[in-house]
N, CA, C and O atoms as a CHARMM CRD file, in Angstrom:
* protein
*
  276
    1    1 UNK  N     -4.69000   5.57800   1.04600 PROA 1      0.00000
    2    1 UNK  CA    -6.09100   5.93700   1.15200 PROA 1      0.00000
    3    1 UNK  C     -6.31800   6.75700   2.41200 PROA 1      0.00000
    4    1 UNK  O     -7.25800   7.55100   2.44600 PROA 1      0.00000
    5    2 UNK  N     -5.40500   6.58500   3.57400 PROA 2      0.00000
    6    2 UNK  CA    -6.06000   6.83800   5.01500 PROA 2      0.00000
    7    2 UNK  C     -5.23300   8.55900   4.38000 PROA 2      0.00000
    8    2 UNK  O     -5.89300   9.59200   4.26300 PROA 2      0.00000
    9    3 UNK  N     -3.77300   8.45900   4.07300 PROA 3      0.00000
   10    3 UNK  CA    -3.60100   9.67500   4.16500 PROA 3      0.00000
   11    3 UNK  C     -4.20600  11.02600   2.98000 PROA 3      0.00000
   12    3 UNK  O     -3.86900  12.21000   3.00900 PROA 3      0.00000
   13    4 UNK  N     -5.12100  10.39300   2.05900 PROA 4      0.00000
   14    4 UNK  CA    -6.01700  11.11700   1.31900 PROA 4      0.00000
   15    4 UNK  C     -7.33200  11.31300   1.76100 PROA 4      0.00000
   16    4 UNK  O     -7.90700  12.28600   1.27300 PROA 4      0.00000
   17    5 UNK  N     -7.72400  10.87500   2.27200 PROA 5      0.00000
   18    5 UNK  CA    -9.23900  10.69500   3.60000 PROA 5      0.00000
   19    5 UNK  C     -8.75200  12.12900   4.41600 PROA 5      0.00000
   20    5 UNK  O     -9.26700  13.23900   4.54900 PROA 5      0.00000
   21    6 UNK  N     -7.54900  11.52900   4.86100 PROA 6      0.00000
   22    6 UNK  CA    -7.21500  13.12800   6.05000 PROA 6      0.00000
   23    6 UNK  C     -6.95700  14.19200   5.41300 PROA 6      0.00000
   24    6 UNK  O     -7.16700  15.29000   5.93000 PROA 6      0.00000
   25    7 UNK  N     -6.60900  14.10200   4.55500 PROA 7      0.00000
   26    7 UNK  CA    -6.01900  15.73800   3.79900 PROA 7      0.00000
   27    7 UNK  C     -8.29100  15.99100   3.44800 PROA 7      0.00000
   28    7 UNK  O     -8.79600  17.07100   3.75700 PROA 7      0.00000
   29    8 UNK  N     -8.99700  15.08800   2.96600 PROA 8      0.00000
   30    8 UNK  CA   -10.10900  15.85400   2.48400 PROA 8      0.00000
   31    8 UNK  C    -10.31400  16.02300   3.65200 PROA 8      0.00000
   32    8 UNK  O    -10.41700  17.24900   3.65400 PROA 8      0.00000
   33    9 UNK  N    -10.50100  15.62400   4.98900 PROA 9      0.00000
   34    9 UNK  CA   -11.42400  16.04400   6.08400 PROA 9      0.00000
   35    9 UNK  C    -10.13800  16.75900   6.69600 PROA 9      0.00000
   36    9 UNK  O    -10.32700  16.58000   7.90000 PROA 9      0.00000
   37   10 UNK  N     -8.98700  17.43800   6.58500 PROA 10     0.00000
   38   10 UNK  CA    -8.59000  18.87700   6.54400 PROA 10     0.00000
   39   10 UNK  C     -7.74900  18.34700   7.92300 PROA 10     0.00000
   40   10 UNK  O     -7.19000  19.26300   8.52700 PROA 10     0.00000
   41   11 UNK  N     -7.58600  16.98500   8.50100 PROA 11     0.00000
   42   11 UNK  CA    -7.22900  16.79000   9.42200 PROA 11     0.00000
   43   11 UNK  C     -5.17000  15.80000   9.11500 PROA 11     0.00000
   44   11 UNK  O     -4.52900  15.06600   9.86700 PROA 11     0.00000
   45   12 UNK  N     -4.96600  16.15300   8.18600 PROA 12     0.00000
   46   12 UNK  CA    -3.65300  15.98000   7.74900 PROA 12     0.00000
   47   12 UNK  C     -2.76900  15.68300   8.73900 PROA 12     0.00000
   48   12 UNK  O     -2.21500  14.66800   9.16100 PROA 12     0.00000
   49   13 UNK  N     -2.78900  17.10000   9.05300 PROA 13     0.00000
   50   13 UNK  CA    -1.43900  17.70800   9.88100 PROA 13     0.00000
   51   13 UNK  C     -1.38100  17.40000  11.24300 PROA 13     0.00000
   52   13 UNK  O     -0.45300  17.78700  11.95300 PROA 13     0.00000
   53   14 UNK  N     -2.61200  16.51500  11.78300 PROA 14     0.00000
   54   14 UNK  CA    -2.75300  15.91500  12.87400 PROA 14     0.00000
   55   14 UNK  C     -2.27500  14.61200  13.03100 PROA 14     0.00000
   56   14 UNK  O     -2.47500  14.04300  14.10400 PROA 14     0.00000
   57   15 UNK  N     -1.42300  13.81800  11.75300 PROA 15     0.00000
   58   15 UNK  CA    -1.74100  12.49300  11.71400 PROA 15     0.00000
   59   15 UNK  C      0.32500  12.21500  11.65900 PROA 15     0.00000
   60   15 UNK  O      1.11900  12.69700  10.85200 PROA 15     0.00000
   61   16 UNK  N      0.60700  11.25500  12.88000 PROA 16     0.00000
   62   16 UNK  CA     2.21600  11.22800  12.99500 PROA 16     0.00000
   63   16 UNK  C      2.14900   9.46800  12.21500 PROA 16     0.00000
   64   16 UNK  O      1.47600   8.45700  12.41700 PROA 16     0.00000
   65   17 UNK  N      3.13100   9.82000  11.37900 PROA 17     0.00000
   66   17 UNK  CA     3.47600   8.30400  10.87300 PROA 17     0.00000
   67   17 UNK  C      4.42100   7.71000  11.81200 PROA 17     0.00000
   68   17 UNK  O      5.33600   8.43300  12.20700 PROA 17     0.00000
   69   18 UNK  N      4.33700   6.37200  12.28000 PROA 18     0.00000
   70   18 UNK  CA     4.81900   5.43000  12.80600 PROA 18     0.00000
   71   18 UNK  C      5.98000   4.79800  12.02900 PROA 18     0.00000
   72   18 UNK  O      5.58300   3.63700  11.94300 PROA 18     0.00000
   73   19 UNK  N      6.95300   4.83200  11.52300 PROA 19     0.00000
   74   19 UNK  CA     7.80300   4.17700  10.93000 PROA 19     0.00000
   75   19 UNK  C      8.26600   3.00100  11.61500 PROA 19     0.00000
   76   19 UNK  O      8.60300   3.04300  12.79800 PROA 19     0.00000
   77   20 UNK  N      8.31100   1.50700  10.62600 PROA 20     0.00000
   78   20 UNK  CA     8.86200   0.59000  10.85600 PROA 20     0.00000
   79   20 UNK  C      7.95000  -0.30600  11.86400 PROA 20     0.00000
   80   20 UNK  O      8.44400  -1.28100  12.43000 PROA 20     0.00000
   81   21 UNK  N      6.64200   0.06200  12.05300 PROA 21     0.00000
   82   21 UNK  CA     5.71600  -0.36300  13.04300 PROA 21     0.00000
   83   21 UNK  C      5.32700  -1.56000  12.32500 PROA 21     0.00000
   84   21 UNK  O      5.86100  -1.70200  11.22400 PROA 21     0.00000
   85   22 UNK  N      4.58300  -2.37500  12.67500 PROA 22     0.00000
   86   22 UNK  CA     3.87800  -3.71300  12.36700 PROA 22     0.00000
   87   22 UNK  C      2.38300  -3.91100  13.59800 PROA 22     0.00000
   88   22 UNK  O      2.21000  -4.18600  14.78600 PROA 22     0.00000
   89   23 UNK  N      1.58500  -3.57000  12.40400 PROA 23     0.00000
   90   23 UNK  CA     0.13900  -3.80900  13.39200 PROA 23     0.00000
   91   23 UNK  C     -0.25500  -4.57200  13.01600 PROA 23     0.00000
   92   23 UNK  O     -1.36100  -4.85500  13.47600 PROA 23     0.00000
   93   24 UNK  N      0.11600  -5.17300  12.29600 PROA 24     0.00000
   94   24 UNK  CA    -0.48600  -7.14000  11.58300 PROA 24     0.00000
   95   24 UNK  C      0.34300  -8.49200  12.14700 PROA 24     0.00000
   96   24 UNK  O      0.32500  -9.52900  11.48500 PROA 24     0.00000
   97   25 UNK  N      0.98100  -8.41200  13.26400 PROA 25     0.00000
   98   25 UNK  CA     1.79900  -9.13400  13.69000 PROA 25     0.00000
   99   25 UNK  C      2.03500 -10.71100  13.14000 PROA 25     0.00000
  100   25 UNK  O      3.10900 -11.26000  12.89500 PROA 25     0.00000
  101   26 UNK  N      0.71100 -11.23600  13.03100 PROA 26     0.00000
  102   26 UNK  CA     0.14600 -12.16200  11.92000 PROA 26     0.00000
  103   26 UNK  C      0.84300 -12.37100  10.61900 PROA 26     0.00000
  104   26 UNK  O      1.29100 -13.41500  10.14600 PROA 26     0.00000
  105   27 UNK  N      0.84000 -10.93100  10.04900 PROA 27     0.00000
  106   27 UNK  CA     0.65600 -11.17200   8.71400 PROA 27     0.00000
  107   27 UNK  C     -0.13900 -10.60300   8.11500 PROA 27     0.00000
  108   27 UNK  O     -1.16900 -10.96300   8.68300 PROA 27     0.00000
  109   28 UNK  N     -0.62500  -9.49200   6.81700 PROA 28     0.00000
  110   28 UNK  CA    -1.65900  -8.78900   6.54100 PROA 28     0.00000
  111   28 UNK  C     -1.60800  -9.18700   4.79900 PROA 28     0.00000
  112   28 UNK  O     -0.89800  -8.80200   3.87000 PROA 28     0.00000
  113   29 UNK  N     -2.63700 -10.06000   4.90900 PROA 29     0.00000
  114   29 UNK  CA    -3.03800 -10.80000   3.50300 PROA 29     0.00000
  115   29 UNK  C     -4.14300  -9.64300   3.26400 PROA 29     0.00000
  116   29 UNK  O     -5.11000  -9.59800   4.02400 PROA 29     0.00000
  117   30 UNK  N     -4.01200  -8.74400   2.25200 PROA 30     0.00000
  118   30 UNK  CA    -5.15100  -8.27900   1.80000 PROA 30     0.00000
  119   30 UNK  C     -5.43500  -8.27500   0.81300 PROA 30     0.00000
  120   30 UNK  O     -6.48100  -7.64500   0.65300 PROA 30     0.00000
  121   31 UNK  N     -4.89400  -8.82500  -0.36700 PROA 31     0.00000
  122   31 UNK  CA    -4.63000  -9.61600  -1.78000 PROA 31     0.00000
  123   31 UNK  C     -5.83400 -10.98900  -1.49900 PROA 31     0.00000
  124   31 UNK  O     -6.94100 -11.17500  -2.00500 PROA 31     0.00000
  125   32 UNK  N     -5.03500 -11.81400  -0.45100 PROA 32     0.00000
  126   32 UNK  CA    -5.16900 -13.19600  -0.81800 PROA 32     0.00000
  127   32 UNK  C     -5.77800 -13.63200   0.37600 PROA 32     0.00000
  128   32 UNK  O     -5.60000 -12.82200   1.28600 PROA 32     0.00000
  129   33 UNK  N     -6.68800 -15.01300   0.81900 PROA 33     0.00000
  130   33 UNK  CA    -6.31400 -15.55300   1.53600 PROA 33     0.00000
  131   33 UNK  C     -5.49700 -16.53400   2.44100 PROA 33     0.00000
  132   33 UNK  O     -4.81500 -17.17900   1.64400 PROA 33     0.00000
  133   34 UNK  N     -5.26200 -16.91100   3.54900 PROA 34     0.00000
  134   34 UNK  CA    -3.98600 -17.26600   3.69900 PROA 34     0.00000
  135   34 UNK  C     -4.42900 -19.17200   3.40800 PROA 34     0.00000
  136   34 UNK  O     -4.04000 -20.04600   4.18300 PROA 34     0.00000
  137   35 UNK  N     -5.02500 -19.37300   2.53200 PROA 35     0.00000
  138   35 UNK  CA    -5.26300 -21.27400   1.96500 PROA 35     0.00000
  139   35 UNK  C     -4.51500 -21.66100   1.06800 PROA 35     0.00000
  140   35 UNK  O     -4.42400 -21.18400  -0.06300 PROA 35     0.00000
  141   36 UNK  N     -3.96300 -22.50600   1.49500 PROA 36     0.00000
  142   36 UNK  CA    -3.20900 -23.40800   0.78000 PROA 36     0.00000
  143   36 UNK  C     -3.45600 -23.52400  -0.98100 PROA 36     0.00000
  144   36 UNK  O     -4.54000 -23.78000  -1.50600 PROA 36     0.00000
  145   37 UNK  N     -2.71100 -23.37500  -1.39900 PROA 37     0.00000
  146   37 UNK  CA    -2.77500 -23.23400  -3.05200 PROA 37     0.00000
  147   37 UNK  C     -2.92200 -21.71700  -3.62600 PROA 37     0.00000
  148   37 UNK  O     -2.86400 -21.43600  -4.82300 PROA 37     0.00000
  149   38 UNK  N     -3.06500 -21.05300  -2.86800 PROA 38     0.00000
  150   38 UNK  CA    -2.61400 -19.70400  -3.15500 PROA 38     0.00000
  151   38 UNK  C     -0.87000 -18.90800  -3.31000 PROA 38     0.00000
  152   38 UNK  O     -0.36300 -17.91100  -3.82200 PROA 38     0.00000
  153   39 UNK  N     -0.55900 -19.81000  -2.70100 PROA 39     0.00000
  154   39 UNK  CA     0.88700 -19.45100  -2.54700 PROA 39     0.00000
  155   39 UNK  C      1.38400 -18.89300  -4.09400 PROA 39     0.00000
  156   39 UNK  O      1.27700 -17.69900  -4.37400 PROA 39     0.00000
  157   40 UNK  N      1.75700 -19.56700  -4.74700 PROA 40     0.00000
  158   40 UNK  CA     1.79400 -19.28300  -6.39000 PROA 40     0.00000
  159   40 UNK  C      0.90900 -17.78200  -6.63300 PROA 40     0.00000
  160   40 UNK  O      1.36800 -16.64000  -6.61500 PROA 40     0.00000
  161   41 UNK  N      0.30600 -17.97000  -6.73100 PROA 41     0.00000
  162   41 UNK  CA    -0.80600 -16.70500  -7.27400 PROA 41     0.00000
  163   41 UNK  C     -0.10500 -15.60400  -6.61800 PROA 41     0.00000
  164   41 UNK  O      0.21500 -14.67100  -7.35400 PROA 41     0.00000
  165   42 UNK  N      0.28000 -15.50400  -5.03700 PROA 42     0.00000
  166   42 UNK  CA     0.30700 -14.63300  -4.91600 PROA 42     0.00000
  167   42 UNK  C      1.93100 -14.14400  -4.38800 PROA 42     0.00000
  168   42 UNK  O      2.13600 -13.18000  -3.65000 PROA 42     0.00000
  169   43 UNK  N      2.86100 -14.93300  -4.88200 PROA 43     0.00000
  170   43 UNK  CA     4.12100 -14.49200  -5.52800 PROA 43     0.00000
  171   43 UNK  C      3.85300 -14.07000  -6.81600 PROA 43     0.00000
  172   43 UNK  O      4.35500 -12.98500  -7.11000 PROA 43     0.00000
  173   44 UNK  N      3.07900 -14.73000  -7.82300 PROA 44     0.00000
  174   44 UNK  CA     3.17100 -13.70800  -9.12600 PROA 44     0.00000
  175   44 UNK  C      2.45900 -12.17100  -8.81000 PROA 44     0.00000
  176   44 UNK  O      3.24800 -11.32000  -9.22300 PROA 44     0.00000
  177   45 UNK  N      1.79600 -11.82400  -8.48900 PROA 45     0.00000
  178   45 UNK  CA     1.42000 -10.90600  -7.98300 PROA 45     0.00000
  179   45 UNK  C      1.91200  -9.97900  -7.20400 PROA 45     0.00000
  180   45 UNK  O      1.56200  -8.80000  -7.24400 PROA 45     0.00000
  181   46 UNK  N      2.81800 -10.48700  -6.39100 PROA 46     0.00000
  182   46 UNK  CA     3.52200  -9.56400  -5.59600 PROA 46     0.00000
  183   46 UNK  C      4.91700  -9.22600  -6.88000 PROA 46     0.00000
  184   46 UNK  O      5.31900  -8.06800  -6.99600 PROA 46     0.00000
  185   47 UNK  N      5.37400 -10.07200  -7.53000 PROA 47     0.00000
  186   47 UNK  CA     6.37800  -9.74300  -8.27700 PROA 47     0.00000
  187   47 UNK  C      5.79500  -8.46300  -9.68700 PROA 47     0.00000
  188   47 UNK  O      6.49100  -7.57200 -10.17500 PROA 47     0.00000
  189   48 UNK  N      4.47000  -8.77400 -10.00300 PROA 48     0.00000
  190   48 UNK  CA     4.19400  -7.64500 -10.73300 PROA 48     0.00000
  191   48 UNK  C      3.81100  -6.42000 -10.24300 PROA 48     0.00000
  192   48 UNK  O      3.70700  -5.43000 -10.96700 PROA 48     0.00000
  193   49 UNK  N      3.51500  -6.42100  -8.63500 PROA 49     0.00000
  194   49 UNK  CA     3.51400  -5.36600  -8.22600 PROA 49     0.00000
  195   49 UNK  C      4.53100  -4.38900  -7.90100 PROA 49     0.00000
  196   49 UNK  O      4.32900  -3.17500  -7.87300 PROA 49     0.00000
  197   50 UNK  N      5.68100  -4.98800  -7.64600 PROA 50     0.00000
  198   50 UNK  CA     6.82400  -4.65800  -7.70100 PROA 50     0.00000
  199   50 UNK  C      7.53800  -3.98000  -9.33400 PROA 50     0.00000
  200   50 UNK  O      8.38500  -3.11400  -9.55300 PROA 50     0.00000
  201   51 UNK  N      6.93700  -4.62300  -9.99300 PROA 51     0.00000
  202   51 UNK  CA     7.10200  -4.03000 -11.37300 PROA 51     0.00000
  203   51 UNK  C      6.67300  -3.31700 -11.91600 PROA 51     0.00000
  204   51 UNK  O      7.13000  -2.76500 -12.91700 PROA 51     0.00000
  205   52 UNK  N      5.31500  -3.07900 -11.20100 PROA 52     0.00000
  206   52 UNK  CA     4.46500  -1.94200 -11.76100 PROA 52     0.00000
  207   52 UNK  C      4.97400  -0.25400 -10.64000 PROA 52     0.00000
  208   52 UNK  O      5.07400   0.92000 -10.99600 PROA 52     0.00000
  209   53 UNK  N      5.13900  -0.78700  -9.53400 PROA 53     0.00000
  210   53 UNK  CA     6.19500   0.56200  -8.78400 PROA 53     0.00000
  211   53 UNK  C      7.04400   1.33600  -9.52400 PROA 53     0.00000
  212   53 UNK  O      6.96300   2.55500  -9.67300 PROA 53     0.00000
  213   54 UNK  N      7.76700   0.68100  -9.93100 PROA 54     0.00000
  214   54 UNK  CA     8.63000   1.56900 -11.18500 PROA 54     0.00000
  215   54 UNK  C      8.32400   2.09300 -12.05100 PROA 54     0.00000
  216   54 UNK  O      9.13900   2.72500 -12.72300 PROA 54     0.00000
  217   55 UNK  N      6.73900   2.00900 -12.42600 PROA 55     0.00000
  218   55 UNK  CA     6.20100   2.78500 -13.46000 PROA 55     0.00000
  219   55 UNK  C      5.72400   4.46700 -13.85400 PROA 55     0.00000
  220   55 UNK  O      5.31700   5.20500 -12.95700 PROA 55     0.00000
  221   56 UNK  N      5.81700   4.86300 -15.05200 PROA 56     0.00000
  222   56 UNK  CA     5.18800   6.37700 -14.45000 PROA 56     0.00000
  223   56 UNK  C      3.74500   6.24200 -14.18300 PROA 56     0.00000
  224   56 UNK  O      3.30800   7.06500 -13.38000 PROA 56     0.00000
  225   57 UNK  N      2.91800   5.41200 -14.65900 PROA 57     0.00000
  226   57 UNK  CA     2.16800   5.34500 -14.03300 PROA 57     0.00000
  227   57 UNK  C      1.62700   5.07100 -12.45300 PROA 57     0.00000
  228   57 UNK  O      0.45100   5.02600 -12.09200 PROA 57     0.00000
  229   58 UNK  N      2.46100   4.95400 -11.87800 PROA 58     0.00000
  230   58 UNK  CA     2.32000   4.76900 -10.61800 PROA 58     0.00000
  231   58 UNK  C      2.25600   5.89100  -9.74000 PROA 58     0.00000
  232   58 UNK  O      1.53400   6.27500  -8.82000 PROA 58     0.00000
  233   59 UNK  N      3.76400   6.47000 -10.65400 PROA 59     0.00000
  234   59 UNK  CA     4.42000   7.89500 -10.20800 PROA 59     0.00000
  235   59 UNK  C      3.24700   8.84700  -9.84900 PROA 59     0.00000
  236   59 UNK  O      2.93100   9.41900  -8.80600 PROA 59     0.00000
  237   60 UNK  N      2.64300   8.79800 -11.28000 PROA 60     0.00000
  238   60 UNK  CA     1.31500   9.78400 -11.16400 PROA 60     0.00000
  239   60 UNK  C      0.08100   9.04900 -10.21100 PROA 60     0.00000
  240   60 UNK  O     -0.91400   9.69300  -9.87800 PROA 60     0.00000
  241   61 UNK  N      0.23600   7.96700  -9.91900 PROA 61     0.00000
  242   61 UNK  CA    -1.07900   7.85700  -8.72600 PROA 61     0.00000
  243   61 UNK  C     -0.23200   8.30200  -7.63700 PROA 61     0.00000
  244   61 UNK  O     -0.97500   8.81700  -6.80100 PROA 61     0.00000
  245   62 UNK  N      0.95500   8.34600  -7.26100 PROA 62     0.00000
  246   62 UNK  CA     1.04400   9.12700  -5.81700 PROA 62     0.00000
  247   62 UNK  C      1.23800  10.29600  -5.86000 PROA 62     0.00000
  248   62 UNK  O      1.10800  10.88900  -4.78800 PROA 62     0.00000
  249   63 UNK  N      1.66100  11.19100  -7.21000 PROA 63     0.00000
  250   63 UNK  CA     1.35700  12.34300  -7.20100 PROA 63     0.00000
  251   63 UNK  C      0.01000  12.79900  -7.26300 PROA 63     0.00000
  252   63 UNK  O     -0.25000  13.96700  -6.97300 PROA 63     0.00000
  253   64 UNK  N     -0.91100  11.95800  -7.62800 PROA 64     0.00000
  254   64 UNK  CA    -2.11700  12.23400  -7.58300 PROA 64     0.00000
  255   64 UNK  C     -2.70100  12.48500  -6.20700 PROA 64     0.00000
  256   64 UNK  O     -3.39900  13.48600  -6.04700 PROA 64     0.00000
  257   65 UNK  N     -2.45100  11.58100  -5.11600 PROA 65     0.00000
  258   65 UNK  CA    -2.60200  11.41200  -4.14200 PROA 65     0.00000
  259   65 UNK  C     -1.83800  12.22700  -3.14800 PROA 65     0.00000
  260   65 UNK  O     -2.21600  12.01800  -1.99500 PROA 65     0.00000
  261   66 UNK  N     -0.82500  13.13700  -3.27200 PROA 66     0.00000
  262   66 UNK  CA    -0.19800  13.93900  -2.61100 PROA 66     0.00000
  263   66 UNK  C      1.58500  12.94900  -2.08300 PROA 66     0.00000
  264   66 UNK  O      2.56000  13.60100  -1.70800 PROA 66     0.00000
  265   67 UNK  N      1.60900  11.59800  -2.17100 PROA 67     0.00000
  266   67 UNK  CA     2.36500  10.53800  -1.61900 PROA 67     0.00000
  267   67 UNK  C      3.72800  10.64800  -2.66700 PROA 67     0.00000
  268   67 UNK  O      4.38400   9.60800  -2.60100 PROA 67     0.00000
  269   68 UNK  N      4.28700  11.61900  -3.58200 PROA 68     0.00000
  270   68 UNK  CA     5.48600  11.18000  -4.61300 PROA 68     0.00000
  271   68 UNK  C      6.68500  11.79600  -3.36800 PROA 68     0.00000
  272   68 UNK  O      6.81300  12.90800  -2.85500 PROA 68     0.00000
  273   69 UNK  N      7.38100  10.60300  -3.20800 PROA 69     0.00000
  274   69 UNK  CA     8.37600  10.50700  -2.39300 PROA 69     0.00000
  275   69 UNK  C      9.72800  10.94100  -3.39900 PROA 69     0.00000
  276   69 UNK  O     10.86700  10.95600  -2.93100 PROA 69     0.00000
């Protein structure tokens, strides 16, 4: 999202990716919260997200987005 925000406000080529950084030191639940009995839910979830990566549909949301690696 952040790097489609910058390409519309034309400011792209200003923006250095950080590789391998961690700014959630915590932990960055943005699925779930972190309460007890969620755990379940959100291994299935992470495992279909992982399944849905491989999809062409996916393919085409990051080509959509400028992001096909």
């Amino acid at each position: 999202v952040g790097f489609h925000k910058a390409r519309e406000m034309g400011i792209l080529d200003q923006l250095t990716i950080v590789g391998s950084k961690r700014y959630c030191p915590g932990g960055n639940y943005l699925a779930f919260a972190k309460k007890p009995g969620l755990e379940e839910l959100s291994l299935r979830f992470s495992e279909e997200l992982t399944k849905f990566k491989t999809t062409d549909e996916y393919k085409q949301i990051l080509a959509k987005y400028g992001k096909l690696q």
